[in-house]
C-alpha positions as CSV (number, residue, x, y, z in Angstrom):
1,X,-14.3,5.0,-24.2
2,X,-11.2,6.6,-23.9
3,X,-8.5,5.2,-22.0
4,X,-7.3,6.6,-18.2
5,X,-3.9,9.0,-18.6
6,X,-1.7,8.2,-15.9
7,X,1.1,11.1,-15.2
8,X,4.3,9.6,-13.9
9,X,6.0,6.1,-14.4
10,X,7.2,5.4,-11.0
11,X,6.4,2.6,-8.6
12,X,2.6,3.9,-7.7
13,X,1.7,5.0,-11.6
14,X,3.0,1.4,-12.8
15,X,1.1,-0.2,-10.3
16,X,-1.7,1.7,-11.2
17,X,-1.7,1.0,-15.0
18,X,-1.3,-2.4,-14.0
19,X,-4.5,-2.1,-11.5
20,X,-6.3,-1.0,-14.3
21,X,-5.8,-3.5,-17.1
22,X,-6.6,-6.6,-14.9
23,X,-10.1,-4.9,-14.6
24,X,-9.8,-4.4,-18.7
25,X,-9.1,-0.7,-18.6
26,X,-6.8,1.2,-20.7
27,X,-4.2,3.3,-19.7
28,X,-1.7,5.8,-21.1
29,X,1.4,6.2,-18.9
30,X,3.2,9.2,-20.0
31,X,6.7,8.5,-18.3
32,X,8.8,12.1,-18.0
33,X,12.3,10.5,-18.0
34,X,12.7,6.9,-17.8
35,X,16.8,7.8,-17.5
36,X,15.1,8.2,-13.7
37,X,15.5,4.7,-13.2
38,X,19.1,4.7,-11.4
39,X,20.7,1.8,-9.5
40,X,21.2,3.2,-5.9
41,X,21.2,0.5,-4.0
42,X,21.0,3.0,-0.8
43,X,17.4,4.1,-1.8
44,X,15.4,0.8,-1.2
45,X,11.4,0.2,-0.2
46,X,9.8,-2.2,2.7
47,X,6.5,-3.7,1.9
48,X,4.2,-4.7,3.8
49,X,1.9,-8.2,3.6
50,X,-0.7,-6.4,1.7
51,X,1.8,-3.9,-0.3
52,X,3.8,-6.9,-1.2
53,X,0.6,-8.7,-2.5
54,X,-0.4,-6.5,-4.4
55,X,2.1,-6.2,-7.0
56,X,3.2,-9.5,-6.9
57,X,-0.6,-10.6,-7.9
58,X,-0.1,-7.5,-10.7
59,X,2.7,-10.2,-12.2
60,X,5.8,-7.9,-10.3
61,X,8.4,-11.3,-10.3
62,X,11.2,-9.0,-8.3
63,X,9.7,-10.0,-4.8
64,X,10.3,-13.7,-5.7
65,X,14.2,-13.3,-6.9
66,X,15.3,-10.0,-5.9
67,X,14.8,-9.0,-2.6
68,X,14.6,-10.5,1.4
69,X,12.0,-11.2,3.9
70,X,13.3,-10.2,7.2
71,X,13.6,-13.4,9.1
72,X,13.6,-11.3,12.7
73,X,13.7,-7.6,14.3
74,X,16.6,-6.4,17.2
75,X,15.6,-3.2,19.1
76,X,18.7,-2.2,21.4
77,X,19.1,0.8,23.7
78,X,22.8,1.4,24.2
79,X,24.2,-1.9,25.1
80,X,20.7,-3.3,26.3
81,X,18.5,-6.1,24.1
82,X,15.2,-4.6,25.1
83,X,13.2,-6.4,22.2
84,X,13.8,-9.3,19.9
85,X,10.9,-10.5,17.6
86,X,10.7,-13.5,15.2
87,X,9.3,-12.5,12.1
88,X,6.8,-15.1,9.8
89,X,5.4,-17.0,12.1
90,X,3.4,-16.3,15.5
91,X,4.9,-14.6,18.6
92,X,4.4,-16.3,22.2
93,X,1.1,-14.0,22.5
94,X,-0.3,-15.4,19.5
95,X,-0.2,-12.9,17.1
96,X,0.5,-12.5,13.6
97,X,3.9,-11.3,13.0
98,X,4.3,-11.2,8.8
99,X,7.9,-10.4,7.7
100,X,8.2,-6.9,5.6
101,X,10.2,-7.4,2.3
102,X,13.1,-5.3,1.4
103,X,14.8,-4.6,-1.8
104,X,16.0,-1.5,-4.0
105,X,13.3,0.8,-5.3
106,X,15.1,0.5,-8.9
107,X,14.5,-3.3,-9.1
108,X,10.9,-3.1,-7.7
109,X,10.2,-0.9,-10.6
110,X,12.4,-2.8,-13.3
111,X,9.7,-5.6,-11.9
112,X,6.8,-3.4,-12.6
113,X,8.2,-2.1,-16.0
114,X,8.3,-5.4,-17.1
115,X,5.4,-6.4,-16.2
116,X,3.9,-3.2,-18.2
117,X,6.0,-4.8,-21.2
118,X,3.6,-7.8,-21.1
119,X,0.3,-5.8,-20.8
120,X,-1.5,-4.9,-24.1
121,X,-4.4,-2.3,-22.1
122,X,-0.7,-0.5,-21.0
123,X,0.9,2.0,-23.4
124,X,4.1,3.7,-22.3
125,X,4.4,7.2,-23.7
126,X,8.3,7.9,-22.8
127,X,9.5,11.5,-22.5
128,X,6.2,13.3,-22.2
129,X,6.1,16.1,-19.5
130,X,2.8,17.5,-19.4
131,X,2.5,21.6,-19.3
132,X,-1.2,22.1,-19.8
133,X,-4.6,20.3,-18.2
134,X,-8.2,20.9,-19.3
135,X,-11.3,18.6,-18.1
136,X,-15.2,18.8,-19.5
137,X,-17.8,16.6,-19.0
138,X,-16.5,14.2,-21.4
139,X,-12.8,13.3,-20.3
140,X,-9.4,15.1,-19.8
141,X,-7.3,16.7,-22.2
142,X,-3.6,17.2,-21.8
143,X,-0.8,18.3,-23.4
144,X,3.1,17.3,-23.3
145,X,6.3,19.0,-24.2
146,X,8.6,18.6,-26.5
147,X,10.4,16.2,-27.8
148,X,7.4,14.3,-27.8
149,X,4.6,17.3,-28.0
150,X,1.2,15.9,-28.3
151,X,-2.2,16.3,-27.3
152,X,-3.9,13.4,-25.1
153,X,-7.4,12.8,-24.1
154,X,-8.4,10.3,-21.6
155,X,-11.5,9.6,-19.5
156,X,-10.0,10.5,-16.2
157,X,-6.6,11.1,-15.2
158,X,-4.5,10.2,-12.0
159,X,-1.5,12.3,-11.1
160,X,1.4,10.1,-10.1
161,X,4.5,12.1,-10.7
162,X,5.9,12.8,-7.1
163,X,6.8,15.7,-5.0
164,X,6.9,18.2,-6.8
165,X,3.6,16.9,-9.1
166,X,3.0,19.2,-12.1
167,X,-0.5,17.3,-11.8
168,X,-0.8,18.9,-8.6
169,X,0.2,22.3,-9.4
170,X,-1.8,22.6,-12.5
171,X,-5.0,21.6,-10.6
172,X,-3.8,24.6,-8.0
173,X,-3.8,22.4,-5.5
174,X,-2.1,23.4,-1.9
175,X,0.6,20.7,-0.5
176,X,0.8,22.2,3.4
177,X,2.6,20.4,5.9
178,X,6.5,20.0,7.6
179,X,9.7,20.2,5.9
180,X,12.9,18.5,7.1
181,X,11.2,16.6,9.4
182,X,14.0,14.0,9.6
183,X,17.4,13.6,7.7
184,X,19.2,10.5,7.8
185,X,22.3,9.6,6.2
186,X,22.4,6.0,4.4
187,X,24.6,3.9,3.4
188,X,24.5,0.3,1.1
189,X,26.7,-2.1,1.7
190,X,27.9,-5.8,1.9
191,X,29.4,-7.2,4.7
192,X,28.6,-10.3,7.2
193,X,26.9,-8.7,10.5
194,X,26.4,-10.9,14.1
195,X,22.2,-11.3,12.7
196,X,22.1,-12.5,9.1
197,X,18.6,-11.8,8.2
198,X,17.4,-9.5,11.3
199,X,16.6,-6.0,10.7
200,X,17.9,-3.8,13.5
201,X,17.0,-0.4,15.4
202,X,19.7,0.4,17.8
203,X,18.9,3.8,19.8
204,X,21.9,5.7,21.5
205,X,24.4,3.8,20.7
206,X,27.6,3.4,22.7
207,X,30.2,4.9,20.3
208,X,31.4,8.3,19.5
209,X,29.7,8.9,16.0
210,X,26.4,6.6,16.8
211,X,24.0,9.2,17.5
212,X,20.9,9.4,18.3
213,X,19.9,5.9,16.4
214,X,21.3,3.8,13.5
215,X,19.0,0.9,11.6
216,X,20.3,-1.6,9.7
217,X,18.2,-3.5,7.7
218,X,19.3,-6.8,5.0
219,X,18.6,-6.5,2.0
220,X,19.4,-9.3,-0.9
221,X,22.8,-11.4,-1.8
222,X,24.3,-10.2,1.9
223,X,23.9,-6.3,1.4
224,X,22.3,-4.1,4.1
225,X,21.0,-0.7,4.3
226,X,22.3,1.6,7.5
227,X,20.6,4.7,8.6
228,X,22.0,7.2,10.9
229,X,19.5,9.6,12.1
230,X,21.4,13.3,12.2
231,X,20.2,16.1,14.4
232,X,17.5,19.0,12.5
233,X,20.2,21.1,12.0
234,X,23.6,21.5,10.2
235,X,25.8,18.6,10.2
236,X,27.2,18.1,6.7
237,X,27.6,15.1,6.3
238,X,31.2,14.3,3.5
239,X,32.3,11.1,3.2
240,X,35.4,10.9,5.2
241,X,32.6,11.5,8.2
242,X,30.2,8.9,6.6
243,X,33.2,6.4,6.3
244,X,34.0,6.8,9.5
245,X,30.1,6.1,10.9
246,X,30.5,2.8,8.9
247,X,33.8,1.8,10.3
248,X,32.3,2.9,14.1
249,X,28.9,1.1,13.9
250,X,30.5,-2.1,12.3
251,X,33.2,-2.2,14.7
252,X,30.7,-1.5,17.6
253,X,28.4,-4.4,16.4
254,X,30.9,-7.1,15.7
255,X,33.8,-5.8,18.1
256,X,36.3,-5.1,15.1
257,X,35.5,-3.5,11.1
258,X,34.4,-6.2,9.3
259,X,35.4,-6.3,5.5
260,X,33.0,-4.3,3.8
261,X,32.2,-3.2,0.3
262,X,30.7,0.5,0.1
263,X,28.2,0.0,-3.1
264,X,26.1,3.7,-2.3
265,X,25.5,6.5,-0.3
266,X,23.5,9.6,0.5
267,X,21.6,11.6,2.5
268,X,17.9,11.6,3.1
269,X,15.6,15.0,4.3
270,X,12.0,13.3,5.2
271,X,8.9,15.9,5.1
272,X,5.3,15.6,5.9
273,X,3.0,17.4,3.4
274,X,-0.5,16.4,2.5
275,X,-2.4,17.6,-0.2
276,X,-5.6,19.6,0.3
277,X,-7.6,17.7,-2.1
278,X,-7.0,14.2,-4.2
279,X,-9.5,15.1,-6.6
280,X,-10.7,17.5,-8.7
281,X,-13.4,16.5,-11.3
282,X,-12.1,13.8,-13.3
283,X,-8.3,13.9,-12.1
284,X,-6.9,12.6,-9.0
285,X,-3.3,12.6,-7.3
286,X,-2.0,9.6,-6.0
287,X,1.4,9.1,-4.0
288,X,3.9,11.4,-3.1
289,X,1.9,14.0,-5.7
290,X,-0.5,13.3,-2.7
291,X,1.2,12.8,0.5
292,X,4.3,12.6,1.8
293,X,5.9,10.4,4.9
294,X,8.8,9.0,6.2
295,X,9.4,9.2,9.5
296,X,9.9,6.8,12.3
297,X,9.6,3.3,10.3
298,X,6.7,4.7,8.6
299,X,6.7,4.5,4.4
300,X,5.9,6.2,1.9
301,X,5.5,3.9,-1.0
302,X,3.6,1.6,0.7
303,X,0.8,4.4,1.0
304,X,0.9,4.9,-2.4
305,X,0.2,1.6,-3.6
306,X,-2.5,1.7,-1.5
307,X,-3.7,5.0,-3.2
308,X,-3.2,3.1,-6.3
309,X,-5.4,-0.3,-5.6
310,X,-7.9,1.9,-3.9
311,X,-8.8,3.9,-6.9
312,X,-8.2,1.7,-9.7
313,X,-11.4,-0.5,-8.9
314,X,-13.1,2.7,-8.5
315,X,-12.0,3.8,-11.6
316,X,-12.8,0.4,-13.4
317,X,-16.4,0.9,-11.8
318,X,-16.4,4.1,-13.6
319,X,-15.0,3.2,-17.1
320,X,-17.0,0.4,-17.7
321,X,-20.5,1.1,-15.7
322,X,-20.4,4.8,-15.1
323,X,-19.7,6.0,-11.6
324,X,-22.0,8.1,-8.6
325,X,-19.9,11.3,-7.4
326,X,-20.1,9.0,-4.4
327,X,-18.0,6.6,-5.2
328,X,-15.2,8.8,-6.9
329,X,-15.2,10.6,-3.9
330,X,-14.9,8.1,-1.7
331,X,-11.2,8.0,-3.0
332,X,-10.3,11.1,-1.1
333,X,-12.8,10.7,2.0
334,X,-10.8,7.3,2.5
335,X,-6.7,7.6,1.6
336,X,-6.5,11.3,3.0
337,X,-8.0,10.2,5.8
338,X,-5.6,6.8,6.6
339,X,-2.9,9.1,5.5
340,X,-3.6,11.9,7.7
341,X,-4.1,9.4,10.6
342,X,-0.6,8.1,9.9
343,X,0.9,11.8,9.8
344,X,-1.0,12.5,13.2
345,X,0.4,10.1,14.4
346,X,4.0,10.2,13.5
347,X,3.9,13.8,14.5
348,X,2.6,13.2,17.9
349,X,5.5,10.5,18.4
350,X,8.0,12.3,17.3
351,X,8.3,14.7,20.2
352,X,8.5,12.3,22.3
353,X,10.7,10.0,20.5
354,X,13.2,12.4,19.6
355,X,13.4,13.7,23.1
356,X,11.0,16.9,22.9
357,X,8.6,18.4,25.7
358,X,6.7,16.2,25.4
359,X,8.4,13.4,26.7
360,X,8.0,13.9,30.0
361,X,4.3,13.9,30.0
362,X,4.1,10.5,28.6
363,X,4.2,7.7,31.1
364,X,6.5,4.6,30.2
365,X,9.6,3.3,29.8
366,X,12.1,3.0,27.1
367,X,10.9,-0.4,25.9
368,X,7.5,1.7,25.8
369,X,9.4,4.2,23.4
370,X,10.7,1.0,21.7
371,X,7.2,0.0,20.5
372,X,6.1,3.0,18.9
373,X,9.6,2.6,16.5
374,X,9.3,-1.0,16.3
375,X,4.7,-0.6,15.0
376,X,6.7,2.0,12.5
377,X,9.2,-0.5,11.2
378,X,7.1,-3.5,11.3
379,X,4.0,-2.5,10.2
380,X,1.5,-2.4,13.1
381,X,-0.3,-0.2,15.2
382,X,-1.5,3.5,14.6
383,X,2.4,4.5,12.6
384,X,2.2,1.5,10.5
385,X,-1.0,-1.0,10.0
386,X,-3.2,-1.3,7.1
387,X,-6.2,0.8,6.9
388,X,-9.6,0.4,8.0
389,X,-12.3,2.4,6.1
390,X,-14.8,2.4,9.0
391,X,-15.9,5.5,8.2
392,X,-16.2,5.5,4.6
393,X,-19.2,6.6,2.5
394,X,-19.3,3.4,1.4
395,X,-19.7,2.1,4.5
396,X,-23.6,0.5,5.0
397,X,-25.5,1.7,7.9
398,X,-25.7,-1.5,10.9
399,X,-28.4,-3.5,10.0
400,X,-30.1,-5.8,12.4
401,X,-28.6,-8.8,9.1
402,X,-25.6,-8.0,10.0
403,X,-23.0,-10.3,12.3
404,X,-19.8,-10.1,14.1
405,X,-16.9,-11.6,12.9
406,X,-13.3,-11.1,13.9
407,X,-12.3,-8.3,11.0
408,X,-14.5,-5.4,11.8
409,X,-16.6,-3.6,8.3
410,X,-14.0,-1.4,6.6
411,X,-10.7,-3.2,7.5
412,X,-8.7,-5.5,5.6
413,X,-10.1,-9.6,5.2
414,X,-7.7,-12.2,6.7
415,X,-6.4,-14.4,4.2
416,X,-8.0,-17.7,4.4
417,X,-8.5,-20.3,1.8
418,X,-11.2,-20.5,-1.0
419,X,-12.8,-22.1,-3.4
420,X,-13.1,-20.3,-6.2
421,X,-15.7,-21.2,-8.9
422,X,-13.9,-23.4,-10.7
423,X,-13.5,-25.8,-8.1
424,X,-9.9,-25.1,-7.1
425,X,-8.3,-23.7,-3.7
426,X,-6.4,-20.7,-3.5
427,X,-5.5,-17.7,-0.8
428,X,-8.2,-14.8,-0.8
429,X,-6.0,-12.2,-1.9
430,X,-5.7,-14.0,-5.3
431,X,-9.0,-13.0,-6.1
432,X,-8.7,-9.6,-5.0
433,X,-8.2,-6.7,-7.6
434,X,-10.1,-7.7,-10.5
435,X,-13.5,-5.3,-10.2
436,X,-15.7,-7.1,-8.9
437,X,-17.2,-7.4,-5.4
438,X,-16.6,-11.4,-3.4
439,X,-19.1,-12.6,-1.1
440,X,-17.4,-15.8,0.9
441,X,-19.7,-18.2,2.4
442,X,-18.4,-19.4,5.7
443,X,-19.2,-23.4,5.0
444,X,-17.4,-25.9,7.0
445,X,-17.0,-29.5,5.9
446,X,-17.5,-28.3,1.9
447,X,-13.6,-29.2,1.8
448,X,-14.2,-32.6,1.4
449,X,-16.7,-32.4,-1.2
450,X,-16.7,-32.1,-5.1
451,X,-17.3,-28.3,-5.5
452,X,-20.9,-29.6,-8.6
453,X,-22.1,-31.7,-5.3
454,X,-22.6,-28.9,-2.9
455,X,-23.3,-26.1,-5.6
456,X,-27.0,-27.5,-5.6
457,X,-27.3,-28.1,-1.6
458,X,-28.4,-26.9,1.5
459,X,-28.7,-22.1,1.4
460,X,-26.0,-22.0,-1.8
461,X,-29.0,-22.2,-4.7
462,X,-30.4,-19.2,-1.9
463,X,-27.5,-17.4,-1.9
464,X,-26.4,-18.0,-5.7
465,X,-29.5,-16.1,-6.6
466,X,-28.5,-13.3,-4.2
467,X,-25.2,-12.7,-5.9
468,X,-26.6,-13.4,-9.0
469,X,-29.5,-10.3,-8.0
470,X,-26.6,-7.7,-6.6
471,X,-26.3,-4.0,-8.2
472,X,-23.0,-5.1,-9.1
473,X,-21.4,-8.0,-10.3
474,X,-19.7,-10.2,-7.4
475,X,-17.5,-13.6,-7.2
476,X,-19.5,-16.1,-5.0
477,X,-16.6,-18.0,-2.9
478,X,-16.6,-20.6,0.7
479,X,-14.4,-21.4,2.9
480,X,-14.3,-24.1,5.5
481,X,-13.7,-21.4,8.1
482,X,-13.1,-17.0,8.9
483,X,-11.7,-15.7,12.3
484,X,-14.7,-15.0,14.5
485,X,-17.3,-16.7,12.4
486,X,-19.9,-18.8,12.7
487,X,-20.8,-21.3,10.2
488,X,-23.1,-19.8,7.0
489,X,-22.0,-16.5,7.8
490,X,-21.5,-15.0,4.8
491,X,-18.9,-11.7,3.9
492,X,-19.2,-9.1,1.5
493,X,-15.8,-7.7,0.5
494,X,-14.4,-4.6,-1.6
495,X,-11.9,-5.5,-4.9
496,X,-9.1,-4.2,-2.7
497,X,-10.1,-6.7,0.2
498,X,-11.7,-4.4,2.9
499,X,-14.6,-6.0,4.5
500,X,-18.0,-4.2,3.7
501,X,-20.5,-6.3,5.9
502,X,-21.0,-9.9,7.2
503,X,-24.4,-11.4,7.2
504,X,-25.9,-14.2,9.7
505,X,-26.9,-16.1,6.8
506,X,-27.8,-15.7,3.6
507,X,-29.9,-12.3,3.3
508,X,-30.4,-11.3,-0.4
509,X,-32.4,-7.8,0.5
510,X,-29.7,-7.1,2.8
511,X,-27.0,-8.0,0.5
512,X,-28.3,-5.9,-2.4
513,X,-29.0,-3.1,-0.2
514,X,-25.1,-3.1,1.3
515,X,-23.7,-4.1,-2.6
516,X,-25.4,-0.9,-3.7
517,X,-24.0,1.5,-0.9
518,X,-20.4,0.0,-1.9
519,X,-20.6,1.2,-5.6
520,X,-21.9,4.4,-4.7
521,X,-25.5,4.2,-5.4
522,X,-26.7,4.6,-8.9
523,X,-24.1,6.0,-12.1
524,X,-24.2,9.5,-12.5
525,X,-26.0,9.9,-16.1
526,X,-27.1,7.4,-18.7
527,X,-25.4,5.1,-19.0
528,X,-24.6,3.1,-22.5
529,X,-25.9,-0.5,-23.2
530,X,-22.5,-1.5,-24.3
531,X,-21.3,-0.4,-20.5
532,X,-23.9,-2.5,-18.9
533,X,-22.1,-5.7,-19.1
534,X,-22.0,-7.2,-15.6
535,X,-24.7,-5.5,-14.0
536,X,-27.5,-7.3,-12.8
């Protein structure tokens, strides 16, 4: 079968190729310019606990030497500490607080470039622009530019190339939404500032050139990243002005200027588009070719890595087993829809963040004004938490099987410890990514015992049989305990680690019936005997 064409070499189209060859799919990555690649330190990326999983589990080592987990988060108003949050471990309430990472966009993709390097099902096609698209039944056909003019044909093909997505246009896709939604002006630098480790959001800040907010936010080897948001309108920004907003915020955060070295600068114009449709036959868009974000803490990038882990399992379904129209639709019914939800969101906030009618007609405080920024930033609430795919078609309907547990069907699994089938313990998202459905038996007490002991005891023989029985191949897994569950409850979960169902014990009927609405129901077609490898 012919391998997937990925258009565009950034961030979300590595990750992507890399998606696709842990689940033994080709890809072609036809990479426009890789001169792209610039140092700017001033253009960096946060990820999230799941973002930041994901491409360290696709073998991305620049998370582990080249970047910073923000140890805390300082919201200030003025000259007022209205919020101060340790980051890592639990707050007083109880809840989960993980750390975002930080670090330059060019090093997270010289990380995902190299691990491309060490992948075989990954080939790199370098200076090929695409100027032509044609699908039939049997794949996609395109064809690139000189210097490298060529004709490729791939099964499906996944539009990665960013804003202004060739992919995109060529499909005739709209891209409707808000321009210059936000502009910013950055700055990278290294100095020592009064909270080593501590992202900061400091609205209306007490000196002449603070505006309306500034961020800072650490980044690796004692650099940070500043942000002044500038008004919707005019202010040109030269660098005598941006100087002098360093020298002001510095001086205004540790009473004097600090030494500082200057290593980039620019300025930023956010917009909010979303494309009308993700897919089209066999080709997809994914990332900013899709969607773009930005404002109030939220991010981009993150989004499209999710766009990227979402599909690629769908895509594996596809190129090895054949796929319903279900399933590859279920691409678009899910990611536009988390996307739009985010955009909502931010757009709603904004008036009343940035001071607009609105404002007045919301109850609360500034520290309530605070939290909205702070879910943006941090990763939580309606501007910034994972998605839940409640509302997917792959979604089973409620079935009287079907238990509580703490993660509701459709939103990401906590990340407890497993055994995995060869007897070893390792986090849940390790096993994540790699085609296949898990079902995790909630087993208490099987800690203690030799994994070939308890194989052949009390409902796992049952429920080995189950898995064994399901439409689609699945990981049998147990762990001593799951948030909200009671013991031999047992949880069906997506390759990208959204819960699909969790049974009351073990319920094979049940279990086949909810492991067949996750895939989509039955391939589209005939499907070859040399595809049917895994399917039971």
């Amino acid at each position: 079968m012919d391998p997937v064409i990925v258009v565009g070499a950034g961030p979300v189209g590595l990750t992507l190729s890399l998606a696709l060859a842990t689940q033994g799919v080709p890809s072609v990555l036809l990479d426009e310019d890789p001169a792209k690649d610039e140092t700017r330190p001033a253009r960096t990326v946060v990820l999230r606990e799941d973002t930041a999983a994901l491409v360290e589990r696709l073998g991305c080592k620049a998370l582990h030497h080249e970047s910073i987990r923000w140890s805390g988060w300082r919201s200030v108003r003025r000259r007022q500490l209205v919020r101060e949050l340790q980051l890592g471990e639990d707050s007083p309430e109880g809840d989960p607080l993980p750390a975002p990472i930080h670090l330059p966009q060019h090093v997270l993709t010289r990380g995902l470039r190299d691990a491309v390097a060490a992948q075989e099902l990954v080939r790199v096609a370098p200076y090929s622009r695409i100027d032509t698209l044609e699908q039939d039944a049997t794949g996609v056909t395109v064809r690139t530019r000189e210097p490298n003019a060529t004709w490729w044909h791939g099964s499906y093909l996944v539009g990665c190339d960013g804003a202004r997505s060739t992919v995109r246009k060529l499909l005739d896709i709209r891209f409707p939404g808000r321009t210059a939604v936000e502009r910013h002006a950055v700055a990278a630098l290294r100095t020592e500032l009064p909270w080593p480790g501590q992202a900061v959001l400091h609205r209306l800040p007490p000196w002449r050139t603070g505006g309306a907010e500034v961020t800072a936010r650490p980044l690796p080897d004692g650099a940070w990243r500043l942000d002044w948001l500038l008004p919707p309108r005019g202010e040109l920004v030269t660098p005598d002005a941006l100087i002098t907003r360093i020298r002001d915020t510095l001086a205004g955060w540790c009473g004097e200027t600090p030494p500082y070295e200057l290593l980039d600068t620019g300025v930023y114009t956010l917009h909010h588009r979303l494309a009308l449709r993700w897919r089209v036959d066999r080709a997809f868009l994914a990332g900013d070719a899709a969607h773009l974000l930005g404002a109030l803490g939220t991010q981009g990038l993150d989004e499209g890595l999710r766009d990227a882990e979402n599909l690629a399992w769908k895509l594996g379904q596809a190129w090895h087993h054949g796929a319903s129209d279900v399933l590859l639709d279920s691409y678009q019914a899910e990611r536009r829809a988390a996307v739009a939800a985010r955009l909502r969101a931010a757009d709603q906030s904004l008036p009343i963040l940035r001071g607009g009618g609105l404002r007045t007609l919301v109850p609360g405080s500034a520290r309530g004004h605070d939290s909205l920024l702070t879910d943006g930033h941090l990763g939580r609430g309606p501007l910034g938490a994972p998605p839940s795919y409640s509302h997917s078609p792959l979604a089973p309907p409620r079935a009287e099987a079907h238990t509580s547990v703490d993660t509701p069907p459709g939103a990401p699994v906590a990340d407890v410890r497993v055994t995995a089938p060869d007897g070893t313990t390792v986090r849940l998202r390790e096993r994540l990514g790699q085609g296949h459905l898990l079902v995790v038996l909630v087993a208490p007490g099987t800690g203690v015992w030799d994994r070939r002991h308890w194989m052949s005891a009390g409902v796992m023989p049952r429920l080995v049989a189950a898995v064994d029985a399901m439409p689609v191949k699945g990981e049998l897994l147990v762990t001593e305990s799951y948030p909200g569950a009671a013991a031999h409850t047992v949880l069906l979960i997506r390759p990208d680690g959204h819960l699909v169902a969790s049974f009351g014990g073990v319920r094979p009927r049940e279990l086949f019936a909810a492991a067949d609405t996750v895939r989509g129901g039955p391939a589209r077609g005939s499907v070859r005997p040399d595809q049917t490898a895994g399917i039971n």
